[in-house]
N, C-alpha and C positions, 0 to 999 in steps of 0.2 A: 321459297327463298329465291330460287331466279332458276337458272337453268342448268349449270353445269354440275359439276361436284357436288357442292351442297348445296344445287341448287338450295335446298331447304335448308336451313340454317342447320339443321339437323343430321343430314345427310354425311355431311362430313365430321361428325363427331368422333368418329372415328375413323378419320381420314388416314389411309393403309400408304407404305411407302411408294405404291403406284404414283401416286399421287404428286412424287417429290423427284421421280426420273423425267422432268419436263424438259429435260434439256438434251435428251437421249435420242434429237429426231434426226433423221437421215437425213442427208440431204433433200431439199424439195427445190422442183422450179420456183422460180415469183420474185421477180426483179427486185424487191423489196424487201426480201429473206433475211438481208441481215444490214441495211443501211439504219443509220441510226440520223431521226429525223433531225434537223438543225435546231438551236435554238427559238427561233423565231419562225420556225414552220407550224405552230399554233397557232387558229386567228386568232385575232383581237377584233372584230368586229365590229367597227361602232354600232350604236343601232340608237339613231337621232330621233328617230319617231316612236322610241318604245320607251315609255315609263316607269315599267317594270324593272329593262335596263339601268335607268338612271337610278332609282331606288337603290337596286344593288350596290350598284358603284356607290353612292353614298355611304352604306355600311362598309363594306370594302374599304373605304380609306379610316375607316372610327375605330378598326380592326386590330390590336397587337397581330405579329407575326407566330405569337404562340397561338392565339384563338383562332387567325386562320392554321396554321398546321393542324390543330383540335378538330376544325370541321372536314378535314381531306383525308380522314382513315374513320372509318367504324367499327365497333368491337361485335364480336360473336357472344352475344350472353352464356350460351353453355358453356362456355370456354374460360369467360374475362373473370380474370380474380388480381384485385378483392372487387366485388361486383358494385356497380353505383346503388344507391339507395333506392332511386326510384326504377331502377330498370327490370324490367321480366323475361322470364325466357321465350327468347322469337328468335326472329331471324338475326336482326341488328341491330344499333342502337349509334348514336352518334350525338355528343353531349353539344348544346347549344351555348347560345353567349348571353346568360339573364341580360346582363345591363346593357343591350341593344335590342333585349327583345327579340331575337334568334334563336328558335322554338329547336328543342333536343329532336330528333328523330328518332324515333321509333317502327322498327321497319319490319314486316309481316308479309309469310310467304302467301298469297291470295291468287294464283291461277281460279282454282273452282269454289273460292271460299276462303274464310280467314283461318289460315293451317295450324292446326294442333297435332304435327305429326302421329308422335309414339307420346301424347298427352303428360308434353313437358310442363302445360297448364294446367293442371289436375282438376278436373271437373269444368274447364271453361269449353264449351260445345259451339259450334256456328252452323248456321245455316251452309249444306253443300248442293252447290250444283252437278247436273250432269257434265258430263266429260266435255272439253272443248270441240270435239269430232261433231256430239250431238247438238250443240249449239250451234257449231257452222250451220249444218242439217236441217236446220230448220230456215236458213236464207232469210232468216228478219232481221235484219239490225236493230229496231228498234227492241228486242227481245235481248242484244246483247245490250246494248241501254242498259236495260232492265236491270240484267244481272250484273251488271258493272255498278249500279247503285246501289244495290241490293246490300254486294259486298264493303263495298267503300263507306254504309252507312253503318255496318256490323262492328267493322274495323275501327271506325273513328269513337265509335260509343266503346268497345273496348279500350280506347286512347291508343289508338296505331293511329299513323300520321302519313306512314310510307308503303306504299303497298306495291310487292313485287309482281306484279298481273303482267296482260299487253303480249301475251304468249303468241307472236306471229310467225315461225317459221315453217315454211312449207314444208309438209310432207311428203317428202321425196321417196321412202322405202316404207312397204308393209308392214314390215318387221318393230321399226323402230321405235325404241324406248317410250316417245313420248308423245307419241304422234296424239294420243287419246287429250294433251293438253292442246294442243295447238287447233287450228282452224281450217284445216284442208290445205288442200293441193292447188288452190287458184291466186293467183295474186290479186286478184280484185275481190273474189269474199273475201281473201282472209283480212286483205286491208280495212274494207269496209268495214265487217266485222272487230275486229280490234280495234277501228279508230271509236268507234259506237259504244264498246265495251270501256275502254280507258276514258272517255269523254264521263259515262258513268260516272265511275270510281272516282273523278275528281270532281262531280258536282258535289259534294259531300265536303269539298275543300281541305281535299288532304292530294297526298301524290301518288302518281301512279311512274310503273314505269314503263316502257316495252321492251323486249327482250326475245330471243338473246340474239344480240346483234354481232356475226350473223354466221347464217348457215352450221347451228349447232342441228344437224338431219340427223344424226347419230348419237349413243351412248357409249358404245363400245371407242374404249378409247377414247374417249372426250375430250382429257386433259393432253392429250398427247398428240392426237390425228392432226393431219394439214386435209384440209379442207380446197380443193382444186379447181377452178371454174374460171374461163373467160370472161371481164370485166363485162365487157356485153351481154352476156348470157346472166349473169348475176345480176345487172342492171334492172332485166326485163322481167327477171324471175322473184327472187330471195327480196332483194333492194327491194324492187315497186312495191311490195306488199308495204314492206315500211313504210315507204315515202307516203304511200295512202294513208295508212295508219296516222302518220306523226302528222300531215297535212288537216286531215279530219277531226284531230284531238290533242296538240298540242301536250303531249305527255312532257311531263315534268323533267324527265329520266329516263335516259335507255342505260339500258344495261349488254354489256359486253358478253362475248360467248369464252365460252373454256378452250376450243378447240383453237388451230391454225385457221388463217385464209390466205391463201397462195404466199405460203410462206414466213407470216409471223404470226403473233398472237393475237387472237381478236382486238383483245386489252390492251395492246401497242402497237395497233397496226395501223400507220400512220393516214394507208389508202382509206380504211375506213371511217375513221373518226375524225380525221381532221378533212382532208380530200373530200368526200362524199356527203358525208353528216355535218361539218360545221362548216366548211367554203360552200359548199355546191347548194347543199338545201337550207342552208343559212338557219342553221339548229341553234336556238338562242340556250339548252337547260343544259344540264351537265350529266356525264356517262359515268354510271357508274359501276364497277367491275363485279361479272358475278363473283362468290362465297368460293374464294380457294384461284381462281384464272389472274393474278398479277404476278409479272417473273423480273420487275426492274422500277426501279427510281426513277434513273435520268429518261431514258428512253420510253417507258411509259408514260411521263406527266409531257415529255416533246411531243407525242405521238395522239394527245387526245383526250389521256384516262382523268379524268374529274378528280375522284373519289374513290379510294381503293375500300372496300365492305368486309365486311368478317373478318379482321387482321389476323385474328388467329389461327386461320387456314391457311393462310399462304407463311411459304417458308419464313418472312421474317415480314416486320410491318414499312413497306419504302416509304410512304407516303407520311411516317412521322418526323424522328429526328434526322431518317437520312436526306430524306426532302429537306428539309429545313437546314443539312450541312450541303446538300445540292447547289442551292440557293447562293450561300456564303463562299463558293467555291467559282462561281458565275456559269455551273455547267446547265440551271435550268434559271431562266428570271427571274426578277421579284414580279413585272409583269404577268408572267403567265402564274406564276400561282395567283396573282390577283385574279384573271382571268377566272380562274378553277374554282376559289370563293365564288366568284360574281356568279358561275354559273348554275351554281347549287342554291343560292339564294333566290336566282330568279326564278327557279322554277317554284321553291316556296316561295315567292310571294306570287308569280302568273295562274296557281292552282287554288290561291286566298287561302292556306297555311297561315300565312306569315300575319293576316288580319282576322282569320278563325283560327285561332289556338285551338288544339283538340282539348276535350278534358282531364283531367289530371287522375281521376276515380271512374270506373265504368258504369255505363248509361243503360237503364232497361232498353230491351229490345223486342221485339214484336214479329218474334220466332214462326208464328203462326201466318203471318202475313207474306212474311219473306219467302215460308216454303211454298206458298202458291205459286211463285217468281220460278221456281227449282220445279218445281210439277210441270207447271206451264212450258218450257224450255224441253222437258223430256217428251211430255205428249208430240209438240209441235217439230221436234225432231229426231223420232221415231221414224222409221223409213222400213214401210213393207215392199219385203225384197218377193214376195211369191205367194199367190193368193190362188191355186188351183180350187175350180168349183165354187166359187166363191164360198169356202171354208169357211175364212172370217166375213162380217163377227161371228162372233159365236151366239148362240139362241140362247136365251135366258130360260128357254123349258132342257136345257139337257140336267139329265139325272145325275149320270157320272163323269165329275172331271176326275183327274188325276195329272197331279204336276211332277214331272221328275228334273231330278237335277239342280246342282246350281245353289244349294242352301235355301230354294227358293222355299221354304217354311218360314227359315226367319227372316230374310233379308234379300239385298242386292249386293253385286261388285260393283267395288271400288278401285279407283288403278292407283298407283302407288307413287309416295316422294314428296317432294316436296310441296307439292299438291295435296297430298292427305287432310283431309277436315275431319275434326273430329265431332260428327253431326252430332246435332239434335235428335236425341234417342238411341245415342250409344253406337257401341260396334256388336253386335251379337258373335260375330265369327273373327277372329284374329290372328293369324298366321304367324309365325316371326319367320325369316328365313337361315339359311344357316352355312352365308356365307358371302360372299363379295363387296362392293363397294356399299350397297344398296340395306345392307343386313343392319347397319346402324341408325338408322332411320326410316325404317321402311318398315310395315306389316304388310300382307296380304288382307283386306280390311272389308267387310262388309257391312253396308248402310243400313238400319234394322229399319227398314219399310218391306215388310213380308205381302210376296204377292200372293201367296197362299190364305195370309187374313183377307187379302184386298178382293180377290178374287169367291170366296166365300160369301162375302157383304157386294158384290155383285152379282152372285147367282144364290140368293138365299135357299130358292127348292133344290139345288141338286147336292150331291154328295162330293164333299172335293174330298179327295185321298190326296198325300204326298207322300213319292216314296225317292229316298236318297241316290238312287242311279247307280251304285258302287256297282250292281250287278245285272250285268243289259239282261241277263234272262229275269230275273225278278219283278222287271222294271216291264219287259213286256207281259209277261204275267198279269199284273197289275193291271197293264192299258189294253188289255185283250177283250174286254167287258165293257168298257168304258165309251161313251158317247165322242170323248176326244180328249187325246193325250197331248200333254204339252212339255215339250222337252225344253227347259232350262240350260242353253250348253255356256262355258263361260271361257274366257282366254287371258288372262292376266297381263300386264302390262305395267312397266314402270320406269321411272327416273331411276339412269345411273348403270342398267341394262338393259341389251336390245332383246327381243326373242329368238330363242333358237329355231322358232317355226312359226308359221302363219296356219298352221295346221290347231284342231283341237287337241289339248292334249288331254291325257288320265282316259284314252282308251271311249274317248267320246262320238267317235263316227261308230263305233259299233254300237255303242246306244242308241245312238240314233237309228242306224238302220235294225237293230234289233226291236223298237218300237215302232217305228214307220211297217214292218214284217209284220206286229201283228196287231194292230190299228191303221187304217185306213183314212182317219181321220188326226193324221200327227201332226200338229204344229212346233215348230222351232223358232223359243226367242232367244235371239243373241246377245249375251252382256261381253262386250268384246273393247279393246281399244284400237281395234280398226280390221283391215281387213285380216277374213280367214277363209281357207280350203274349205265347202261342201263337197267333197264328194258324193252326199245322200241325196243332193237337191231333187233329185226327179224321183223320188222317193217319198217325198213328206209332200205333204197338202198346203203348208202354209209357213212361212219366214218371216219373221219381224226382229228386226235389226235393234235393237234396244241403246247399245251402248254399254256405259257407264249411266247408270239413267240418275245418279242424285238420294236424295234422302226423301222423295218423295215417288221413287222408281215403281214400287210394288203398284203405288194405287194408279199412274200412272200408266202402264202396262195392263192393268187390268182394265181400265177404258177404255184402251186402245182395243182391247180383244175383244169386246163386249160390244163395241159401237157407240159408246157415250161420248167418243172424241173419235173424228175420222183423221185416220194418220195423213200425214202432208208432208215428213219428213222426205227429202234428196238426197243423196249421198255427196260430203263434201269431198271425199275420197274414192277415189278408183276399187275396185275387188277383184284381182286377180283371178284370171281361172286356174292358174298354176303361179308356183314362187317363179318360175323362171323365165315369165312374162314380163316381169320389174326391172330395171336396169338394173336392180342388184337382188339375186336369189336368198343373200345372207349378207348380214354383217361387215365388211373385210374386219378382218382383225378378233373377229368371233371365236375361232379357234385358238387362236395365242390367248386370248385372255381367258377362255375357260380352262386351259390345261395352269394357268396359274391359279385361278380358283383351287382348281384341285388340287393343287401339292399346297395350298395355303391348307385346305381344308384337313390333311395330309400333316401338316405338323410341318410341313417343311420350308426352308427357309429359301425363295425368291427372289428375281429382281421384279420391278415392275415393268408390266410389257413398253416397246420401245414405242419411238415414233414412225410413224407411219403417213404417206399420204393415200388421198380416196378424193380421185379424181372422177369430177362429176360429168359423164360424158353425155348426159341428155342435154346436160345444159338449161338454158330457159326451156326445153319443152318436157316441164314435169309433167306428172301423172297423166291426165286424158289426153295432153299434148304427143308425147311420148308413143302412148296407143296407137295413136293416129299416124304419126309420121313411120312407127314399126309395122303402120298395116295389122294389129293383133288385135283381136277380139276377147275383150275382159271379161268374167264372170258378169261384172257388171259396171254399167259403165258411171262416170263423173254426173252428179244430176241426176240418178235413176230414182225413182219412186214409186210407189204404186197407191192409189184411194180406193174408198169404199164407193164412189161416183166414177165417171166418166168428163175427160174435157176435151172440147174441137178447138181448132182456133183457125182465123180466118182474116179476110181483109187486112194481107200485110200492105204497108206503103212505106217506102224510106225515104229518107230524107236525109240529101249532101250535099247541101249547099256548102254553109259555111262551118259545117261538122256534121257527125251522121246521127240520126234520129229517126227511128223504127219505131211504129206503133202499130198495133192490130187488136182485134178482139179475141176474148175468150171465153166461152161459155159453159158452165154445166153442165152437160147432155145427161147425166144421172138422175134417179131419183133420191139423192140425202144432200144435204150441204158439206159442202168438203171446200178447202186449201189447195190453188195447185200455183207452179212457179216456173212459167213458161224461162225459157232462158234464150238469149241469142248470143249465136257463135258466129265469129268471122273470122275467116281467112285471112291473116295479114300476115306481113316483114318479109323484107325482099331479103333479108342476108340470110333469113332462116327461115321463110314460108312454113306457117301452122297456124292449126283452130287457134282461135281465143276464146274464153269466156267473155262478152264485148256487156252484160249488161242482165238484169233479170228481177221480178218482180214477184211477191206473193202474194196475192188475189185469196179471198174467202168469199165466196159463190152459194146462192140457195139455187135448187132447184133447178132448171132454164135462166137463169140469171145471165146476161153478159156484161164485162165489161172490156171496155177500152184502155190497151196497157199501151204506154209510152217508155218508149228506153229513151235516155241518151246516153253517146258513150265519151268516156273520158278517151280524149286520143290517143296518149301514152299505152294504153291497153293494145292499141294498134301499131304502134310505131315501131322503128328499128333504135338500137341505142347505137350511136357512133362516137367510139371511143376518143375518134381523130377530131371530131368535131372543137368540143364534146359537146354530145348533146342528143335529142330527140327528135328522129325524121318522118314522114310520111311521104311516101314518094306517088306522086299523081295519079289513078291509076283507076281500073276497076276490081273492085274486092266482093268475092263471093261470101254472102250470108246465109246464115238459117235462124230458126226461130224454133225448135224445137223442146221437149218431153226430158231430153239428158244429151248428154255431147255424141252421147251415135245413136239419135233419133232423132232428124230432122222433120217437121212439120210441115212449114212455108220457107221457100227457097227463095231468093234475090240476088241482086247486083247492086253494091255502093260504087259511085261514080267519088271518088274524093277527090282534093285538091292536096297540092302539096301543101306540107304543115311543118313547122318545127320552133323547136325550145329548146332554151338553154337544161341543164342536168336538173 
């Protein structure tokens, strides 16, 4: 569904009265806390050279003021009674105008797939990708293509038209809820990546949206937290990931966040959606609110909001007959709701919606095809974290494997929410849990791709044992004998809450080092939704970072360990060697919401926890930035990876004339063919000096093989944002570069000689 509350349509099906103290928040700073935009502080943009434009506006004036009201609210199908005819349980739905030809929407939660949460479609199954972590990880855009098609072509043959995907917000905390959907810690992959991924999902000619806009970094407290950050620091950060994203793929739809930013609600926050999204970057589609985040009529439709989603999660529906008494009253225009039509139309008709109608009956699918797209994604972003003696691969003559842990007989993890697919081949293992926001929508869910069959059917002579883990002496027992033990360890993760630890939990580091004690030969593959504690590291032989790896995770994984696919996966996320290395150890707001868990769980009767602010004081220098500027040394750093080969790289030369352009070679020094993805970092911003990610490539190499990589960089990647301006600087200068292995392994060192540079927002 999108990101906040229900995100997934689902999520909030039993939306708790948490959910309804949204007005309970403390004072916050933010100039903007409580002014109520003017009438006419909406643009109206003309846009003389766009046809799509005009089209719209054409239908827009053919419009009754009831069919537009009918298109600016959409109903939550588990909820909407009496239900329309043709409508199914998703996310949304929002009825069209037959006699103009103004297609119903039908709208479906699609981060890693078309979502069947807790299979409110009863036997409809989709193709699931690995976790967005592992997709960043693997640094191909064209691979997020991929799966952006993949899904969007799932979706339309199922008759969805509206797909809530485009998941860019930075990863700011270990810990956090959702981190496992989103794209990393960079504002240039994760842009990249979601503009690649959303371009996808609309060649398919349905819509996509991106989300959530912005700085939803947390679960805990969602509906309620203010969100705290210097416009510049957010410009450079959270924003440019966007601005890449929507610049590269033209999404249809962004969708608003649940949380505060610097003071009001995403969903009517005037700096955001009108200031920045529609003045500045001249955003032609329409925002639409995530499932349960709208607190107002007037002040929401002033402020920016399109389209209020799921009416029936929010306390009452504004954007129907109160809009339409708004309107008669002259506190909002008749313009700007025309505005708010035109904008939901151009994006069906700029996505070819509006001249591909989806089909009305569902379209065979080509299951089998799709989950290569889902295979391919997990191999290529798989990231081995530790390969003593070169451990892996593994030898196709060992006799005894033994795998523990992890379910790993039937299946893989899955992370949870509104994201949940309900794969191709079932759930073998299904959790429900037994209590908080998350308990109505959520299982603990595993993909039945058993690495244990896959693994088998990759070493046909040896003997695989599985033994469940429950008990670390049993478990060494077992791997005592054994050619090589492979520990399965997992960490769950979901929409809706954060973790209370980056640690293993169920008593997992002593399995580990209980097996690592008595094998020699232990490997550790991680199904995690982002970073966690090893403590056992210099203990075990071998680490492989897995993920959430997909519904094709088992065979996957067992490739990787075999040598039939040499890993190439990077980490698009930092690894902490301690929680207290992060700008934030935990949660804020962790404690107050789980001591209300518990007295709910308790029988007892509750307020919901308040509001709260969570002031971001790194600022634009997230994750490896962060590192850097704290001087600390991560478990592991942004970029880290390791092959079954070897690469050099050599012959740097830059290039500053009239922007910077870095090229050098990079060669295999190994004996296998392997992926590797040099990356260059530079030094810029005089207001805040820190690395940047400036640029990066991924190369597949046989043998001695070189080639010649070429970056250039986008400037903004460099630049300072000046509020005062506004606008985007580079100030003349010389700027130190590298070209290194991950953000703290430089290879080839340099100097950019730039000129000054600047742009309007």
């Amino acid at each position: 569904m999108t990101t906040a509350q229900p995100s997934s349509a689902l999520r909030i099906l039993c939306r708790t009265t948490a959910a309804v103290a949204l007005l309970s928040l403390a004072p916050v700073a933010g100039a903007l806390a409580e002014v109520m935009p003017t009438k006419d502080s909406a643009p109206l943009a003309p846009r003389a050279n766009d046809p799509a434009w005009a089209r719209a506006d054409a239908l827009v004036k053919q419009m009754t003021m009831d069919e537009k009201i009918q298109y600016l609210h959409g109903l939550f199908p588990p909820n909407t009674k009496p239900a329309p005819a043709d409508m199914i349980p998703s996310a949304g739905y929002v009825p069209g105008v037959p006699r103009l030809k103004i297609p119903t929407l039908r709208e479906s939660d699609a981060s890693l797939g078309v979502a069947n949460q807790v299979e409110q479609r009863k036997g409809d199954v989709a193709t699931a990708l690995p976790s967005g972590l592992a997709l960043a990880s693997t640094f191909e855009p064209k691979l997020a293509y991929a799966g952006g098609a993949m899904i969007g072509a799932e979706a339309r043959a199922k008759t969805f038209n509206v797909l809530l995907a485009g998941g860019v917000n930075l990863t700011r905390d270990p810990w956090a809820g959702r981190n496992f959907e989103y794209l990393g810690e960079d504002p240039l992959l994760a842009g990249e990546m979601a503009g690649e991924q959303i371009k996808g999902v609309q060649s398919n000619h349905i819509v996509s949206t991106i989300k959530h806009f912005a700085l939803n970094a947390q679960e805990t407290g969602r509906h309620v937290m203010d969100a705290q950050i210097g416009e510049a620091d957010l410009r450079e950060s959270d924003l440019l990931a966007f601005q890449i994203a929507i610049e590269k793929s033209n999404p249809a739809s962004v969708m608003c966040a649940y949380n505060k930013v610097n003071g009001d609600w995403a969903c009517q926050n005037d700096v955001l959606l009108n200031k920045v999204l529609k003045r500045d970057w001249n955003y032609p589609g329409f925002v639409m609110s995530d499932w349960g985040a709208v607190h107002s009529t007037v002040k929401a439709a002033l402020a920016g909001l399109d389209q209020q989603s799921g009416q029936e999660l929010d306390t009452q529906i504004f954007f129907g007959d109160d809009l339409k008494a708004a309107v008669a009253k002259g506190e909002v225009s008749q313009a700007r709701v025309d505005d708010m039509v035109r904008r939901i139309l151009h994006g069906v008709i700029t996505s070819g919606l509006m001249d591909n109608p989806t089909p009305t009956t569902a379209q065979p699918i080509d299951y089998d095809a799709h989950a290569k797209v889902a295979q391919s994604v997990a191999e290529r972003g798989a990231v081995l974290l530790q390969n003593e003696r070169n451990l892996l691969p593994l030898a196709k003559t060992a006799r005894k494997i033994v795998l523990i842990g992890a379910h790993a007989d039937v299946g893989v993890l899955s992370g949870g929410g509104s994201s949940q697919v309900r794969s191709v081949g079932g759930a073998p293992v299904e959790i429900p849990l037994n209590g908080g926001e998350a308990a109505s929508f959520v299982r603990v869910t595993w993909h039945a791709s058993s690495p244990l069959e896959a693994i088998k059917a990759a070493a046909p002579g040896a003997q695989v044992v599985y033994v469940d883990g429950k008990d670390p002496a049993a478990a060494a027992a077992a791997a005592k004998d054994a050619d090589v033990a492979v520990v399965f360890a997992r960490h769950w993760q979901t929409e809706a809450q954060d973790a209370p630890s980056i640690a293993l939990p169920d008593n997992q580091d002593a399995l580990i080092d209980a097996v690592a004690a008595a094998n020699k030969n232990a490997v550790v593959v991680l199904e995690t939704g982002g970073p966690v504690l090893m403590p056992w590291l210099d203990r075990v032989g071998a680490v492989l970072q897995a993920w959430y790896p997909g519904q094709r995770g088992g065979q996957a994984i067992a490739r990787l360990l075999f040598g039939e696919v040499n890993p190439s996966g990077r980490l698009a996320m930092t690894f902490p060697k301690t929680a207290d290395q992060a700008p934030r150890a935990s949660a804020p707001g962790f404690a107050e919401q789980a001591a209300i868990d518990d007295a709910r769980r308790a029988g007892q009767t509750v307020p919901g926890i308040k509001g709260f602010p969570v002031k971001y004081v790194e600022g634009a220098a997230v994750g490896y930035r962060w590192y850097a500027q704290q001087k600390l040394k991560p478990l592991y750093p942004f970029g880290y990876g390791l092959s079954y080969t070897s690469f050099a790289y050599k012959n740097l030369k830059v290039e500053d004339a009239a922007g910077l352009k870095v090229s050098f070679d990079v060669t295999n020094t190994g004996k296998v063919a392997g992926a590797d993805t040099p990356q260059l970092y530079v030094t810029a911003g005089k207001r805040k000096p820190m690395v940047r990610l400036a640029g990066f490539q991924k190369v597949d190499l046989a043998p001695g093989q070189t080639q010649r990589v070429t970056l250039t960089v986008e400037p903004r990647i460099l630049a300072d944002y000046d509020v005062a301006k506004p606008g985007w600087s580079i100030a003349a200068g010389s700027y130190s570069l590298f070209v290194g292995r991950n953000a703290g392994e430089p290879v080839l060192t340099g100097k950019a000689k730039l000129k000054a540079w600047s742009r309007k927002p």
